[in-house]
C-alpha positions in Angstrom: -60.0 58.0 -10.5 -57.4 55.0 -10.9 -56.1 53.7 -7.5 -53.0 54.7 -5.8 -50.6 52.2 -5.4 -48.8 52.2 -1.6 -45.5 53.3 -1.5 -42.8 51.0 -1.4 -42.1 49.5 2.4 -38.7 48.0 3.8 -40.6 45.8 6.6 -40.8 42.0 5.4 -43.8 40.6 3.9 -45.0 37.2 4.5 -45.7 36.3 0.9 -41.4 36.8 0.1 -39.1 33.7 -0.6 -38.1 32.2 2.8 -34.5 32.5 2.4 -33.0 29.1 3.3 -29.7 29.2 5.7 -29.7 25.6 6.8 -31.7 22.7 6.9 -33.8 23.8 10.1 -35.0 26.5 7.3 -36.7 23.6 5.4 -40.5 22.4 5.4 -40.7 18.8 5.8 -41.8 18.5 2.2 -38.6 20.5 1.3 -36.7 18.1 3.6 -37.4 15.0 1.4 -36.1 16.6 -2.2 -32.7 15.1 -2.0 -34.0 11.4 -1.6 -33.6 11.0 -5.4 -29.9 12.3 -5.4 -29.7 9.6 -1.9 -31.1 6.8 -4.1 -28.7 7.4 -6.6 -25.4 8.2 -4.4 -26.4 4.9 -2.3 -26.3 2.7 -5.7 -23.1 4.4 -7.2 -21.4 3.4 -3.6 -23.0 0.2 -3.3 -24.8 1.0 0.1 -28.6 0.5 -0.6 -30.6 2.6 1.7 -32.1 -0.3 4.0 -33.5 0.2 7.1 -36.6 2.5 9.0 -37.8 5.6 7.9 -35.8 7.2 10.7 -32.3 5.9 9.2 -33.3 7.6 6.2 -34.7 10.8 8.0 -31.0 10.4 9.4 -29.3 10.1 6.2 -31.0 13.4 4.9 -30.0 15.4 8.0 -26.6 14.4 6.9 -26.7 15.5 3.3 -28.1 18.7 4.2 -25.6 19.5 6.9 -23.2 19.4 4.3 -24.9 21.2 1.7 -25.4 23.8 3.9 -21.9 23.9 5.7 -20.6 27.3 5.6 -23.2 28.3 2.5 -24.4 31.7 2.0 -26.0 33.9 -0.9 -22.9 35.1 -2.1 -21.2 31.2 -1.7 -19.0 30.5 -5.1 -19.7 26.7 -5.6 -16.9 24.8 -7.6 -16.8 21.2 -9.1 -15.3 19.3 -6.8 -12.3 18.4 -9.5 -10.9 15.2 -9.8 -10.9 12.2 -7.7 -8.0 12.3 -5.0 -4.9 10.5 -6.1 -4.2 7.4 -4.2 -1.5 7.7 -2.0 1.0 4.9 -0.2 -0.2 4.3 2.6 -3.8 3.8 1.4 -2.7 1.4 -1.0 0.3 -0.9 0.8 1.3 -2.3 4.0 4.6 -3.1 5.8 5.2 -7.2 5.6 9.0 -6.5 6.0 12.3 -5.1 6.1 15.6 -4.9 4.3 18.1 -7.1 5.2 20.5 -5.3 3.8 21.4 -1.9 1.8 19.3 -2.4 -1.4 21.9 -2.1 -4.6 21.6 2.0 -6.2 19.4 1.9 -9.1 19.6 1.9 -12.7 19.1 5.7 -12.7 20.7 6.5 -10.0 24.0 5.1 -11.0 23.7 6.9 -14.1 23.1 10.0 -12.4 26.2 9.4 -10.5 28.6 8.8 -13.5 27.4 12.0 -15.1 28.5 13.9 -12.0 32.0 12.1 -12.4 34.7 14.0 -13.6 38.4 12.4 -14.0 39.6 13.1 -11.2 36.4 12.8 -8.9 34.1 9.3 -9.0 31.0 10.0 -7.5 29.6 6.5 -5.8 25.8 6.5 -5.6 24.8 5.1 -2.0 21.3 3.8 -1.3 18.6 6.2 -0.1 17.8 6.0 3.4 14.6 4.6 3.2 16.7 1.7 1.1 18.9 0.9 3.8 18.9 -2.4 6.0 16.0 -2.2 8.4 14.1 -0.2 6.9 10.0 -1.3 6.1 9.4 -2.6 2.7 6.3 -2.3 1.8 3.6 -4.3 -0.6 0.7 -3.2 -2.7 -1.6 -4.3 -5.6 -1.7 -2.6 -8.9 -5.5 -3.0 -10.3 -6.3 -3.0 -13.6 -9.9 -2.7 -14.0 -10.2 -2.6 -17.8 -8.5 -6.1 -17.9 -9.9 -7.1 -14.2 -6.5 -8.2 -13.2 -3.8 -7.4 -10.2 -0.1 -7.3 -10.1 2.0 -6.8 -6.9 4.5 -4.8 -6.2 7.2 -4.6 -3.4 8.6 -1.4 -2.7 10.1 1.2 -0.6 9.3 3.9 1.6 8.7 6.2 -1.4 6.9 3.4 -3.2 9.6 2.6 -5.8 10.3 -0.7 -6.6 12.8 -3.4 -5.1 14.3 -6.2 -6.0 13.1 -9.1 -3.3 16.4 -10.5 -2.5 17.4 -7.4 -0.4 14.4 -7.9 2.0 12.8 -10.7 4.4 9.3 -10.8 5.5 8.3 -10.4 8.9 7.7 -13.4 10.8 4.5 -14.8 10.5 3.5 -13.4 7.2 4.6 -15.2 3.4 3.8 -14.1 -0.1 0.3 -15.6 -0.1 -1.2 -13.6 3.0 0.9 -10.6 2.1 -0.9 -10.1 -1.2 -4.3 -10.9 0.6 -4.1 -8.3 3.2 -2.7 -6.3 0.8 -5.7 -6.5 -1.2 -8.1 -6.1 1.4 -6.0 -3.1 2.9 -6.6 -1.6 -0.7 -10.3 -2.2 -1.4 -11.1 -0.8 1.9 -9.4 2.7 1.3 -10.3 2.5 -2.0 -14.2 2.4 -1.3 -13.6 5.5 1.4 -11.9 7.3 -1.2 -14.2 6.5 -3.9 -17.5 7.2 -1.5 -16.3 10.8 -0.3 -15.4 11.7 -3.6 -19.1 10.4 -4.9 -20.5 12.6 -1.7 -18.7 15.6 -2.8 -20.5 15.7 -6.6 -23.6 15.2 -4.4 -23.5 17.8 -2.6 -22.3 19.8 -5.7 
């Protein structure tokens, strides 16, 4: 007589697929399977992974951590996207102000005569973040396939100025503008560039 097979049971059985909720859920051998992905995040952001094995113990705690941040079975992951967009004040920094109302521009005086009927001249004004004492700002403009930088002065919206409306601050000149321009840059730039880099790890 074959054997009878037990009828199904709901209670848990030992030999069932741990299922993994966060990183305290891990066996230690489990714990090390994201050092390749750590290698290779640590190179693209040009931060080797010197130091004890407890900085890299650390380092792994904080992977995790994020890759289980609010997960669940039913979680949707998505691609992170695109890299952020830089914006103005990761890229430039106040070095003065305008010493007067900057002139309207180009397309802005155009703008104006369009809306000018015979009997009604419409003057363009300057914008207010144009006007005398107002910041002006500067930033570089990297071009990495030709390995080359360009500054630019602008405004508050990051539009560009003509330098006679505008007087540096005291104690800066073109020369240390441009270099703590630069450095202002590269160091947003890496953070920006290293989060992004986390996120596809994660991912």
């Amino acid at each position: 007589m074959p054997p009878v097979n037990p009828p199904a049971s709901s209670q848990p059985r030992s030999d069932l697929q741990v299922i993994l909720s966060s990183a305290l859920d891990m066996a230690s051998v489990q714990n090390t399977l994201c050092d390749d992905i750590l290698y290779a995040l640590s190179e693209a952001n040009g931060t080797p992974l010197l130091g004890t094995e407890a900085d890299l113990e650390e380092k792994r705690k904080r992977l995790w951590a994020l890759v289980f941040d609010s997960w669940n079975t039913n979680s949707t992951f998505h691609h992170p996207g695109t890299i952020a967009a830089k914006r103005l004040q990761h890229s430039a920094i106040i070095v003065g102000t305008f010493t007067q109302d900057h002139p309207p521009s180009t397309e802005a005086q155009k703008a104006a005569k369009r809306k000018s009927f015979a009997d009604t001249i419409v003057i363009p004004t300057a914008p207010a973040v144009r006007r005398a004492g107002q910041p002006v700002y500067i930033r570089p403009n990297v071009n990495m396939h030709e390995f080359s930088v360009v500054w630019q002065l602008t405004d508050g919206r990051g539009r560009t100025i003509q330098p006679e409306y505008f007087a540096y601050h005291p104690g800066i000149t073109p020369e240390s503008a441009r270099a703590d321009s630069m450095v202002h840059w590269d160091r947003n730039e890496v953070i920006r560039v290293c989060s992004f880099n986390r996120l596809l790890a994660v991912y």
